[in-house]
Biotite code that builds the C-alpha atoms (Angstrom):
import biotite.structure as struc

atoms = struc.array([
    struc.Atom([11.998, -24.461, 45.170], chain_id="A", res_id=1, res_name="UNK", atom_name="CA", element="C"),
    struc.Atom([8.135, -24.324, 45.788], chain_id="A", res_id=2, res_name="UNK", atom_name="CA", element="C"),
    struc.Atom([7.451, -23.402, 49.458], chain_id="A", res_id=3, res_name="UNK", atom_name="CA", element="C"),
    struc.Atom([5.001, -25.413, 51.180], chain_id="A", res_id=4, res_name="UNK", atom_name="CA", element="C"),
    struc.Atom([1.795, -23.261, 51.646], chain_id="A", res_id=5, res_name="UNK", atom_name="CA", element="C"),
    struc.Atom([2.316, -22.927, 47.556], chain_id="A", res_id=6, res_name="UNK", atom_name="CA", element="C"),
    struc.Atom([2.774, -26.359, 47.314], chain_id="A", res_id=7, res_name="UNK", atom_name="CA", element="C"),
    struc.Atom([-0.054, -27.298, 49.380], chain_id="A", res_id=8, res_name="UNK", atom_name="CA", element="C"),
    struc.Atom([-2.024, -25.050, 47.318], chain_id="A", res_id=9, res_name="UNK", atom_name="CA", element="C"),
    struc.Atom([-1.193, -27.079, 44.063], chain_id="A", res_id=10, res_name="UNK", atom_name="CA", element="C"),
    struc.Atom([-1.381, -31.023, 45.629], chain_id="A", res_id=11, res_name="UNK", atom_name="CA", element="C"),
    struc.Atom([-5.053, -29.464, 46.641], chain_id="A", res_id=12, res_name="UNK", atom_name="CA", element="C"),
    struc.Atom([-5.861, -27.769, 43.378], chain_id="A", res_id=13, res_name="UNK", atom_name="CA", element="C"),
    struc.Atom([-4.794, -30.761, 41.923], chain_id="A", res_id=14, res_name="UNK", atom_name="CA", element="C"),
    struc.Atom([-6.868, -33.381, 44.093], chain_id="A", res_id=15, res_name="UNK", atom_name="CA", element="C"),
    struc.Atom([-10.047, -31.136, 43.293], chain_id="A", res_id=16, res_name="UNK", atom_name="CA", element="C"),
    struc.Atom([-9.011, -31.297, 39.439], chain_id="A", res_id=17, res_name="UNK", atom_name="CA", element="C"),
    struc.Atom([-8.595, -34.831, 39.699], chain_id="A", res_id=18, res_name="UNK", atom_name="CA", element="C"),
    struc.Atom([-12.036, -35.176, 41.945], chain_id="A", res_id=19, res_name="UNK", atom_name="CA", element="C"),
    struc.Atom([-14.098, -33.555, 39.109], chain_id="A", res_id=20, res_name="UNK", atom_name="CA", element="C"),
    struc.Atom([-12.679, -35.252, 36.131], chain_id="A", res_id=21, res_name="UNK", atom_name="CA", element="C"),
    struc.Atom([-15.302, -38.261, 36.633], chain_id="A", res_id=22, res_name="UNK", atom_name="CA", element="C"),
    struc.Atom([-18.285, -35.944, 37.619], chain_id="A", res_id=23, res_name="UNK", atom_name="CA", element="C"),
    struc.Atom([-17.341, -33.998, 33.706], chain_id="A", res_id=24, res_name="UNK", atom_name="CA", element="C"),
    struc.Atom([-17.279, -37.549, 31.967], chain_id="A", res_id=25, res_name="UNK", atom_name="CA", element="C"),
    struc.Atom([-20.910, -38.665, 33.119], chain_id="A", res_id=26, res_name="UNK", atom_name="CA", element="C"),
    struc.Atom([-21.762, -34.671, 32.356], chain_id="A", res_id=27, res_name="UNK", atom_name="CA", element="C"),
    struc.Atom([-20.293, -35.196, 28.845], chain_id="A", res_id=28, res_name="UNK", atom_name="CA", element="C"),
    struc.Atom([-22.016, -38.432, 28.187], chain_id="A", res_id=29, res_name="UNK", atom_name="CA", element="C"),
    struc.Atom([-25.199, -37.242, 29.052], chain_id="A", res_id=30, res_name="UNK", atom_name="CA", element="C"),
    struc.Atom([-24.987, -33.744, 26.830], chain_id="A", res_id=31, res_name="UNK", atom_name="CA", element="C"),
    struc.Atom([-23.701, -36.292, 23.837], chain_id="A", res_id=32, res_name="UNK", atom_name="CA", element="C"),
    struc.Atom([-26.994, -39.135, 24.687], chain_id="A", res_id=33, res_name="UNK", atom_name="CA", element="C"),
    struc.Atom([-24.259, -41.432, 25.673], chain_id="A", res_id=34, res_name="UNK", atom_name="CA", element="C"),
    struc.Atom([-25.448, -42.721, 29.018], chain_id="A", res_id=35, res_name="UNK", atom_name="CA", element="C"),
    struc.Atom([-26.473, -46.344, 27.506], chain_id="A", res_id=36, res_name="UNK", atom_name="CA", element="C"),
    struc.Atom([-29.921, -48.292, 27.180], chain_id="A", res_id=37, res_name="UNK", atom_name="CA", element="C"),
    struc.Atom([-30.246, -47.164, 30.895], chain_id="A", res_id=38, res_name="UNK", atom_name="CA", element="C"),
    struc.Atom([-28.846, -43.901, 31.965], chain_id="A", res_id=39, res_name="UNK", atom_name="CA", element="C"),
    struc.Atom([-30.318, -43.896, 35.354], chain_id="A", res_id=40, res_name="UNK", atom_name="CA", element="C"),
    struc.Atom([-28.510, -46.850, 36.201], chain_id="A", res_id=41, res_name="UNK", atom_name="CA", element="C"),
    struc.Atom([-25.133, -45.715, 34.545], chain_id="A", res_id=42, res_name="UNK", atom_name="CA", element="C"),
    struc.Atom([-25.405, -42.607, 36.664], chain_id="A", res_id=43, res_name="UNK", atom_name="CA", element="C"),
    struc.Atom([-26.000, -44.979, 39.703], chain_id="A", res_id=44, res_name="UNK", atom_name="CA", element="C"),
    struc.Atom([-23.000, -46.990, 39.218], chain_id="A", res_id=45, res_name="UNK", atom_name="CA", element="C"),
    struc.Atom([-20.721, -44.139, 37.962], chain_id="A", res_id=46, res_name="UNK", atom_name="CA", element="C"),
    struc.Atom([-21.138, -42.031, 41.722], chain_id="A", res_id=47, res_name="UNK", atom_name="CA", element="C"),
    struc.Atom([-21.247, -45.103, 43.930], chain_id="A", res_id=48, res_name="UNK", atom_name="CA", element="C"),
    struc.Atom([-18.025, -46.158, 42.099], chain_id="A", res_id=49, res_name="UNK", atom_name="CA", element="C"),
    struc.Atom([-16.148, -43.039, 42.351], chain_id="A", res_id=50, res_name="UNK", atom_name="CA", element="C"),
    struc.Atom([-17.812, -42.787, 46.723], chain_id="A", res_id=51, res_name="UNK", atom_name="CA", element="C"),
    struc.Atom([-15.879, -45.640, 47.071], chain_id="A", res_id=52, res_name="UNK", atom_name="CA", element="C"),
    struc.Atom([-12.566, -45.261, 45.741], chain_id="A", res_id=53, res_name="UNK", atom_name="CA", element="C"),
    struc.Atom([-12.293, -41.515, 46.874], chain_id="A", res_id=54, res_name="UNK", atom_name="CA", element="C"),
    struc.Atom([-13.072, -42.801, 50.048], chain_id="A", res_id=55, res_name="UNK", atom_name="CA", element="C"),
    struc.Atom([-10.598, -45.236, 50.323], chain_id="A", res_id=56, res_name="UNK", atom_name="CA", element="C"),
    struc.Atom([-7.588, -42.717, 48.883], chain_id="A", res_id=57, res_name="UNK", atom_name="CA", element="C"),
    struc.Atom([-8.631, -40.597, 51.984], chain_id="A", res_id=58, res_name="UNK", atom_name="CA", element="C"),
    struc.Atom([-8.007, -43.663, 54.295], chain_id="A", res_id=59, res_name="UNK", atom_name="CA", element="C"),
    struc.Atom([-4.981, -44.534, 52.706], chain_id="A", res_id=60, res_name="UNK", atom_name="CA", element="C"),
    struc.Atom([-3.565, -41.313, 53.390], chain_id="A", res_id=61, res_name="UNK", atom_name="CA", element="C"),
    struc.Atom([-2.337, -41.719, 56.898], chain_id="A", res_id=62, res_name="UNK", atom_name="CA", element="C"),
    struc.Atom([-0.413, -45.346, 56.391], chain_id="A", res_id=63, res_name="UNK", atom_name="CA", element="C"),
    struc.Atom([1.148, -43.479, 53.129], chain_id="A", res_id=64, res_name="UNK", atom_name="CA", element="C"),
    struc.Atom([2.192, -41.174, 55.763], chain_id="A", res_id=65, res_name="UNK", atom_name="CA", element="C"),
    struc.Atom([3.226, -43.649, 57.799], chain_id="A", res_id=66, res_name="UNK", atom_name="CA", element="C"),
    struc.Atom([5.073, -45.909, 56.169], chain_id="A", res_id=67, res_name="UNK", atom_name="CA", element="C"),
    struc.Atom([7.012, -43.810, 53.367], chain_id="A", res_id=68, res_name="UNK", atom_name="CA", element="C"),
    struc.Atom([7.461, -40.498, 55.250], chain_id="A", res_id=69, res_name="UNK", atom_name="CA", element="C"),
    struc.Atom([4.839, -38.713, 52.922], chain_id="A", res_id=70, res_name="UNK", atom_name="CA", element="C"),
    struc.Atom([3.793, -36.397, 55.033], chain_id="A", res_id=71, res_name="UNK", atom_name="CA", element="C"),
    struc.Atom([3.289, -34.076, 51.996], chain_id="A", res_id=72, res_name="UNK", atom_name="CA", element="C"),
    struc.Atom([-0.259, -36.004, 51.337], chain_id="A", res_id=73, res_name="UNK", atom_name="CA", element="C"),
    struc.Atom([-1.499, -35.611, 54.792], chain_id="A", res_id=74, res_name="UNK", atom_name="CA", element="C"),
    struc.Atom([-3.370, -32.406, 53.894], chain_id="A", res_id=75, res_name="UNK", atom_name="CA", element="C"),
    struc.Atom([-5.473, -34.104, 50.759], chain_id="A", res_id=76, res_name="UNK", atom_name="CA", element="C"),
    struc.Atom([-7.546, -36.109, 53.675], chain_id="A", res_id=77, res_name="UNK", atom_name="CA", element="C"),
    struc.Atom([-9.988, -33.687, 53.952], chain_id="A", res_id=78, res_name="UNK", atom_name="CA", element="C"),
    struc.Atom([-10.253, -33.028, 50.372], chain_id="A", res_id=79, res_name="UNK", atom_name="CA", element="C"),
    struc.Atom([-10.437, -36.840, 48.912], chain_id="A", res_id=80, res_name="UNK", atom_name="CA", element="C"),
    struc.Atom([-12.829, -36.976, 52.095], chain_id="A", res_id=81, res_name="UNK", atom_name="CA", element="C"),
    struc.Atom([-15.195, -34.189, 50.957], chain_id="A", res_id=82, res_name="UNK", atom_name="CA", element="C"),
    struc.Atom([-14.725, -35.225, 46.994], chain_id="A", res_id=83, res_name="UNK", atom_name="CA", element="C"),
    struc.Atom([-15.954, -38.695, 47.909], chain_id="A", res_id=84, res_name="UNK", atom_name="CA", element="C"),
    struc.Atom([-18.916, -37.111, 50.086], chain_id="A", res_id=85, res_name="UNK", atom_name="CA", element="C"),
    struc.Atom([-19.933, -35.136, 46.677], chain_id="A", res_id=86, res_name="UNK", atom_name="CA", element="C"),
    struc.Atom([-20.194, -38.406, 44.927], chain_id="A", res_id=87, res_name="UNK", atom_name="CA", element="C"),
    struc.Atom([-22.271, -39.761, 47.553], chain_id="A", res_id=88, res_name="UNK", atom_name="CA", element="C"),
    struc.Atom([-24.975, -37.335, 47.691], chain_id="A", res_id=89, res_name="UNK", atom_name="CA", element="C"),
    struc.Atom([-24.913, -37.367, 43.448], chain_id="A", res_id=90, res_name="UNK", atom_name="CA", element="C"),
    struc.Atom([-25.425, -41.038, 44.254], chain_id="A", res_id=91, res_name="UNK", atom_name="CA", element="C"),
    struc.Atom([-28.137, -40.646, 46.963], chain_id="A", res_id=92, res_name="UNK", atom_name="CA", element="C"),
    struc.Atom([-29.639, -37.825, 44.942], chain_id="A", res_id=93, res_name="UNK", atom_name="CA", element="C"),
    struc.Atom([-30.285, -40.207, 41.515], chain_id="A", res_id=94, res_name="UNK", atom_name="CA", element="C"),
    struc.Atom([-31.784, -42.908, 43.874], chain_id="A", res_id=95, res_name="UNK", atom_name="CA", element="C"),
    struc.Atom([-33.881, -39.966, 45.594], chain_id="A", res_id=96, res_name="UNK", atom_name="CA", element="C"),
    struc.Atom([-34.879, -37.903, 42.276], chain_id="A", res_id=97, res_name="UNK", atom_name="CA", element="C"),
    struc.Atom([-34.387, -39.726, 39.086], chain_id="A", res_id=98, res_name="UNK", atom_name="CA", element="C"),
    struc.Atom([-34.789, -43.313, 40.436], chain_id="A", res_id=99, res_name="UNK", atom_name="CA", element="C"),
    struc.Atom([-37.788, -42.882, 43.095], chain_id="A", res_id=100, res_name="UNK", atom_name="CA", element="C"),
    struc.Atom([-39.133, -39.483, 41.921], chain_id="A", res_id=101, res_name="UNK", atom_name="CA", element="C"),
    struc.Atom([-39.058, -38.444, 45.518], chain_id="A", res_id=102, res_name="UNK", atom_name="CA", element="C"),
    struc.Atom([-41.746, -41.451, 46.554], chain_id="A", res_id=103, res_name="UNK", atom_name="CA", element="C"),
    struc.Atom([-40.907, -41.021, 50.596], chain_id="A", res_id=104, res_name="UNK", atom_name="CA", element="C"),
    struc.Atom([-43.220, -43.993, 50.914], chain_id="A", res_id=105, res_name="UNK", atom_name="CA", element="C"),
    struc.Atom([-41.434, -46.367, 48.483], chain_id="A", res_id=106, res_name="UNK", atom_name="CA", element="C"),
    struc.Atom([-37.946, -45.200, 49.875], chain_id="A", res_id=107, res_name="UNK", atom_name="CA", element="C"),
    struc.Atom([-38.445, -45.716, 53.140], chain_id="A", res_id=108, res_name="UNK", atom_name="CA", element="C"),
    struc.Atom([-39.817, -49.273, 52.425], chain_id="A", res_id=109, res_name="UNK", atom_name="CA", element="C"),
    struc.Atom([-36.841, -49.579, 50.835], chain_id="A", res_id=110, res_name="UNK", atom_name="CA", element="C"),
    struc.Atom([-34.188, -48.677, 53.316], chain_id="A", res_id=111, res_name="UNK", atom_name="CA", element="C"),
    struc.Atom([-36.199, -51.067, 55.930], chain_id="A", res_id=112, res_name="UNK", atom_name="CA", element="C"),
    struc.Atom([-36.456, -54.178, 53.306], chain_id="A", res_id=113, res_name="UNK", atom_name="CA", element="C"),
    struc.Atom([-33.709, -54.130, 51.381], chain_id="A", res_id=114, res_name="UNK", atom_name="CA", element="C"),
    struc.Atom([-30.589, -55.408, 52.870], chain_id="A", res_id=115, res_name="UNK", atom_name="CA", element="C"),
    struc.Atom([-28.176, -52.985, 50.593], chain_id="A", res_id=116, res_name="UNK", atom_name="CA", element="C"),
    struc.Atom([-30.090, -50.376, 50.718], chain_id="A", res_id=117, res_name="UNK", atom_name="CA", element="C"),
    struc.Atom([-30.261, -50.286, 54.509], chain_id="A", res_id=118, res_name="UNK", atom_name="CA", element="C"),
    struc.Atom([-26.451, -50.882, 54.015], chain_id="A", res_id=119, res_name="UNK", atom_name="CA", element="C"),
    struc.Atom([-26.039, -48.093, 51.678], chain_id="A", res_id=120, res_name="UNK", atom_name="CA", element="C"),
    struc.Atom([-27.923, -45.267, 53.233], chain_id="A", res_id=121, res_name="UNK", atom_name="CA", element="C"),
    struc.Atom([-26.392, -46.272, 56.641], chain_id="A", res_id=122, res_name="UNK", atom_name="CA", element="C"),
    struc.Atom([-23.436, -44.960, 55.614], chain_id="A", res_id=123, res_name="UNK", atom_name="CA", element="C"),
    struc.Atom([-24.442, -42.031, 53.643], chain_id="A", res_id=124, res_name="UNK", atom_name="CA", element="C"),
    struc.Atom([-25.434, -40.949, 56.613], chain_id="A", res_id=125, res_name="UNK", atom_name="CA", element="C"),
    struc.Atom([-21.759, -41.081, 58.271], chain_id="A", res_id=126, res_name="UNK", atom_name="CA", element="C"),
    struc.Atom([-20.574, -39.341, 55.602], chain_id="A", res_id=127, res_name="UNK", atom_name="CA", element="C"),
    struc.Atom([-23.290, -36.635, 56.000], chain_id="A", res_id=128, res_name="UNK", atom_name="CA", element="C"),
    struc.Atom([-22.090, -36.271, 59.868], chain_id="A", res_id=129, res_name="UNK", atom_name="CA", element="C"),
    struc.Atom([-18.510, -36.465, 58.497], chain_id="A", res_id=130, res_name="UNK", atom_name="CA", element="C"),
    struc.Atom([-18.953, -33.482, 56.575], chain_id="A", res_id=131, res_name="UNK", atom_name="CA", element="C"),
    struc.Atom([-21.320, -31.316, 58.884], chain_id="A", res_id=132, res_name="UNK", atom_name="CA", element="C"),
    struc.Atom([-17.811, -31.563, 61.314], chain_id="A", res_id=133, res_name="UNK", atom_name="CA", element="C"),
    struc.Atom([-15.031, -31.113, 58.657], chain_id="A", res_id=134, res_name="UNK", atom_name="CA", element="C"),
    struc.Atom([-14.590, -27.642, 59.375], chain_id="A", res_id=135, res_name="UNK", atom_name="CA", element="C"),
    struc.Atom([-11.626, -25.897, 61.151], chain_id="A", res_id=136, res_name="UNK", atom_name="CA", element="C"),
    struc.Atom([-14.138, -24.234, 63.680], chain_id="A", res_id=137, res_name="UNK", atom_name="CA", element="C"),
    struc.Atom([-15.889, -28.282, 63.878], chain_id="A", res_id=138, res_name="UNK", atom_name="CA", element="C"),
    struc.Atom([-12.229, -29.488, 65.000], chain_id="A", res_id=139, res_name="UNK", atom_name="CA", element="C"),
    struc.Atom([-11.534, -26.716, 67.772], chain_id="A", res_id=140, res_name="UNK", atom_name="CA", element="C"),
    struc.Atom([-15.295, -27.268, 68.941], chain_id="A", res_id=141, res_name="UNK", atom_name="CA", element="C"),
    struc.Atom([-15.126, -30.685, 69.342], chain_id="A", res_id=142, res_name="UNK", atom_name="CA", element="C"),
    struc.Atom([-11.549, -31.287, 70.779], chain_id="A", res_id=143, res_name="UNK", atom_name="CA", element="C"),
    struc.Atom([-10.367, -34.734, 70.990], chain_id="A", res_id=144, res_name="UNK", atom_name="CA", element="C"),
    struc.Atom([-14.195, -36.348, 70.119], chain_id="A", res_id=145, res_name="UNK", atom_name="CA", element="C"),
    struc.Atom([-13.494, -34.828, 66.771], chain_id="A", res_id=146, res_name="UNK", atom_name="CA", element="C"),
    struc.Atom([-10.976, -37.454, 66.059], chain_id="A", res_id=147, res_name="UNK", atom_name="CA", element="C"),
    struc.Atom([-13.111, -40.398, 67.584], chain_id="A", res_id=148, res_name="UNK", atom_name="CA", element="C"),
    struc.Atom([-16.252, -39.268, 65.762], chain_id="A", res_id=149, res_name="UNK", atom_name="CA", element="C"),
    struc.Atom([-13.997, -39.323, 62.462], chain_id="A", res_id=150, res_name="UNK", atom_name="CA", element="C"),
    struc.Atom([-13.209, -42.678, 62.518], chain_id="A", res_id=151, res_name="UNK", atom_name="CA", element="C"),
    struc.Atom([-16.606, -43.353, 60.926], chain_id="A", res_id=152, res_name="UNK", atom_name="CA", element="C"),
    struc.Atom([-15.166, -43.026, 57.749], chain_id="A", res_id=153, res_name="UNK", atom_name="CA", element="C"),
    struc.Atom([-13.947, -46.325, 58.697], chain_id="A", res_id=154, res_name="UNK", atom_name="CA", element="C"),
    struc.Atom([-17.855, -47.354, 59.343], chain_id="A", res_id=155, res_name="UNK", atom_name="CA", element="C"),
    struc.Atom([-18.946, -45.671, 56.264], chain_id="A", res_id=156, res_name="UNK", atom_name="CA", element="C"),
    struc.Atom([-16.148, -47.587, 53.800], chain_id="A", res_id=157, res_name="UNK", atom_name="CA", element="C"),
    struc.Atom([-17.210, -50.883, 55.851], chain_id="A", res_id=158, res_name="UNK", atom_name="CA", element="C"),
    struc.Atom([-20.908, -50.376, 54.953], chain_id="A", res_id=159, res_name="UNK", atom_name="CA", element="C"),
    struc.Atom([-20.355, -48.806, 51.486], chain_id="A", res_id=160, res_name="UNK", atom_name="CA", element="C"),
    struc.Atom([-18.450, -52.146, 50.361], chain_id="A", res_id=161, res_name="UNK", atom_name="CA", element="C"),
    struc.Atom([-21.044, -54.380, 51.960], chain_id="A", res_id=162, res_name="UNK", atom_name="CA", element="C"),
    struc.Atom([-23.426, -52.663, 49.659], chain_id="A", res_id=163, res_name="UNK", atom_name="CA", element="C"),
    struc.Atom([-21.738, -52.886, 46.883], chain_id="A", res_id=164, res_name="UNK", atom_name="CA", element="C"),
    struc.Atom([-21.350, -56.746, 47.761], chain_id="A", res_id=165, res_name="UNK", atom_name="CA", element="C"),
    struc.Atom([-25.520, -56.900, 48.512], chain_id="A", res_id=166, res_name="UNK", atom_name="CA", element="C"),
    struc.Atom([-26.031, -55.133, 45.893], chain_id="A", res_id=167, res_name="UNK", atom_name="CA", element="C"),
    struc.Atom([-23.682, -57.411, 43.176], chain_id="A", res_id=168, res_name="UNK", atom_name="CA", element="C"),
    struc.Atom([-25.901, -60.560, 42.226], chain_id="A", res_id=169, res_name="UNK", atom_name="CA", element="C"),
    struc.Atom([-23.003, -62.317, 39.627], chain_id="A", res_id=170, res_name="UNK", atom_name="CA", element="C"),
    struc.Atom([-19.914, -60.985, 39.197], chain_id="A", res_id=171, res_name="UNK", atom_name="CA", element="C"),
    struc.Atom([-18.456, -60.405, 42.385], chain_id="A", res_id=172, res_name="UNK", atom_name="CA", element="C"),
    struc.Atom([-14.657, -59.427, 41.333], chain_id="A", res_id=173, res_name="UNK", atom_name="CA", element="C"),
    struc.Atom([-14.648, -55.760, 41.648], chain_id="A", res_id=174, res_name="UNK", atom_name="CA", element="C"),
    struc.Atom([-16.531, -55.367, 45.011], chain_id="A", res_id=175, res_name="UNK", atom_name="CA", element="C"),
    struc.Atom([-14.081, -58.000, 46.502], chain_id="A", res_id=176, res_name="UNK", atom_name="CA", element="C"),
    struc.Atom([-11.658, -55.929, 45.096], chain_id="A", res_id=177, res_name="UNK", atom_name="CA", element="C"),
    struc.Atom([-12.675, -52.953, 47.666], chain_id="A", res_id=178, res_name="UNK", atom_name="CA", element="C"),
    struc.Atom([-13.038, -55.335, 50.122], chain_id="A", res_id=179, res_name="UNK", atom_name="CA", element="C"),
    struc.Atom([-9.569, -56.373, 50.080], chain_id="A", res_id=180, res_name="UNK", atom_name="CA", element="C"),
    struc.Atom([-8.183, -52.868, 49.662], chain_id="A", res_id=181, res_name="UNK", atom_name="CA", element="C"),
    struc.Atom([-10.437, -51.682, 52.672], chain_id="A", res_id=182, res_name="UNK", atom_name="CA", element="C"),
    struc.Atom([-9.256, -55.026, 54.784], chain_id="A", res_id=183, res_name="UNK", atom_name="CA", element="C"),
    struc.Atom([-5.864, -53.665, 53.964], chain_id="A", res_id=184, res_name="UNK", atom_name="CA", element="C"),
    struc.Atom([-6.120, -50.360, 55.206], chain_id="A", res_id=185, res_name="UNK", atom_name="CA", element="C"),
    struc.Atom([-8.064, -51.617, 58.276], chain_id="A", res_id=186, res_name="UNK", atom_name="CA", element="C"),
    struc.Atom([-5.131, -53.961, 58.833], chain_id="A", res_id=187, res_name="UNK", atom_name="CA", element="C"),
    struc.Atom([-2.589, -51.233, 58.907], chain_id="A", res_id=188, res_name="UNK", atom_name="CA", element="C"),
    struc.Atom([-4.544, -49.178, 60.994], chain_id="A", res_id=189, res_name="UNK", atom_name="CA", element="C"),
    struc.Atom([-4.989, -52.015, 63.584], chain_id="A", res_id=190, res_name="UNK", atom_name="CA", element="C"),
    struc.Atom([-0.982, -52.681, 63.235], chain_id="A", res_id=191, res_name="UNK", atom_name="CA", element="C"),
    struc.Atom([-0.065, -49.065, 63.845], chain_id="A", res_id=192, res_name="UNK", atom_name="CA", element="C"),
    struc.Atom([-2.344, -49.254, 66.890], chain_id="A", res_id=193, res_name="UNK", atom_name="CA", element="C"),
    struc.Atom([-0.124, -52.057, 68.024], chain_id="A", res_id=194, res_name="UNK", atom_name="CA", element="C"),
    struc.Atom([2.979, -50.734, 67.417], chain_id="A", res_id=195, res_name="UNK", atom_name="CA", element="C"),
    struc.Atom([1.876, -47.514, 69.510], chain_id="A", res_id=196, res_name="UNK", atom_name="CA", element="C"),
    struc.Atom([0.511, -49.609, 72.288], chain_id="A", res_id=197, res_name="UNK", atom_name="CA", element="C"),
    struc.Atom([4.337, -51.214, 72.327], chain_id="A", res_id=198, res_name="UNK", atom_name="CA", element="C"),
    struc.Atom([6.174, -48.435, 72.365], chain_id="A", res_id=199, res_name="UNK", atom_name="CA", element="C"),
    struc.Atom([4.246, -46.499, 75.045], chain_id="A", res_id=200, res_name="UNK", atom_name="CA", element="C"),
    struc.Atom([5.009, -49.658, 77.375], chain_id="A", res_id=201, res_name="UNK", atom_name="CA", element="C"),
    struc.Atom([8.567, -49.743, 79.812], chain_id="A", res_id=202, res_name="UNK", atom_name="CA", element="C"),
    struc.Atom([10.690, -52.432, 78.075], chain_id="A", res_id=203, res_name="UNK", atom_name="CA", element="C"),
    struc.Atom([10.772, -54.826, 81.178], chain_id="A", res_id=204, res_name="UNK", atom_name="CA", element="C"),
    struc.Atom([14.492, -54.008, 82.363], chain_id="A", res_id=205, res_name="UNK", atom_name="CA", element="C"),
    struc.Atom([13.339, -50.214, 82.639], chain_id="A", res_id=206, res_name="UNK", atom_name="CA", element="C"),
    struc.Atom([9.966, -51.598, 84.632], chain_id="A", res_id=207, res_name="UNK", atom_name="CA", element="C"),
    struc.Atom([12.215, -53.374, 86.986], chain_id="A", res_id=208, res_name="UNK", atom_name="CA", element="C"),
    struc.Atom([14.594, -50.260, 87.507], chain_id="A", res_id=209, res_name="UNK", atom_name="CA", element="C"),
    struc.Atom([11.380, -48.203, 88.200], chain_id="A", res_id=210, res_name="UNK", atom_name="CA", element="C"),
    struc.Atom([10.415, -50.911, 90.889], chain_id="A", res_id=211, res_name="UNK", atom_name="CA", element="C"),
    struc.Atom([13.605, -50.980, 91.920], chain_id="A", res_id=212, res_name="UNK", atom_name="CA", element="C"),
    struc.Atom([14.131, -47.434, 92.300], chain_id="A", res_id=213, res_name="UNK", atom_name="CA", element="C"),
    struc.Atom([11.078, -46.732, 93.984], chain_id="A", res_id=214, res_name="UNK", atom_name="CA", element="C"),
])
């Protein structure tokens, strides 16, 4: 039987397998000229795809935890975390170099105009303070804020489907799609909240035997 600093070594080797299978395809397609009529804005969509959903596997991670007993996936957090962070800045970096040709001017007129843009680099940003404090040595140096400050990945999924849902002029279906998967996982969170908030109170027979007994 595999012990569990092995096994932890494989479920992360895997995740990081997994992480760069997308990141080879779009490599592939552009080697073979197979990017489309326009590549810039297949590379675009690709990495703001793939932000999103690694994203939202690392919040899942905690109610799989949760409510199967899973705690086996707790450590691939940080990883799906990080892997969705790489896809961001590949995102942010063909918007940057290939899309603006590093026009600060234009960009910045950008962020302040556009509604999805402002969205978009809004939470690029959380994910760039979410990975500047991923670090074992981040965690011990922060104490207890380093869990509050975390829970902007929350406020970076929020604002990367609202971009995706500015950004979508049509065909709405798959950025709804996020939505409802990221209203899910916000739902769970809130009800696990609850259910800790319960359990933490005296059931009102022990509240009266406290008074009681005072």
């Amino acid at each position: 039987m595999m012990n569990p600093a092995r096994r932890n070594r494989a479920l992360q080797c895997t995740a990081i397998a997994v992480g760069l299978l997308p990141a080879a395809a779009l490599i592939i397609a552009a080697l073979t000229d197979d990017l489309g009529a326009n590549p810039i804005e297949r590379v675009t969509h690709v990495t703001g795809d793939w932000t999103l959903r690694f994203l939202l596997s690392s919040l899942a991670v905690t109610p799989l935890r949760r409510l199967f007993g899973w705690s086996w996936v707790a450590p691939l957090r940080r990883t799906l975390g990080l892997t969705a962070f790489g896809y961001a800045c590949s995102h942010f970096l063909t918007y940057l170099v290939l899309d603006h040709f590093f026009d600060w001017r234009s960009i910045v007129e950008d962020v302040l105009e556009r509604r999805y843009v402002t969205a978009g680099f809004s939470g690029f940003l959380c994910l760039v303070l979410l990975a500047a404090t991923s670090t074992r040595a981040m965690m011990q140096r922060l104490g207890r804020r380093w869990a509050s400050l975390h829970r902007l990945a929350y406020l970076a999924a929020v604002l990367g489907v609202i971009h995706f849902l500015w950004l979508a002029k049509a065909d709405l279906r798959e950025p709804l799609v996020y939505a409802a998967v990221l209203t899910l996982l916000l739902g769970l969170r809130l009800g696990f909240r609850l259910v800790r908030s319960r359990s933490r109170k005296p059931s009102p027979k022990a509240a009266k035997s406290q008074i009681s007994g005072a």
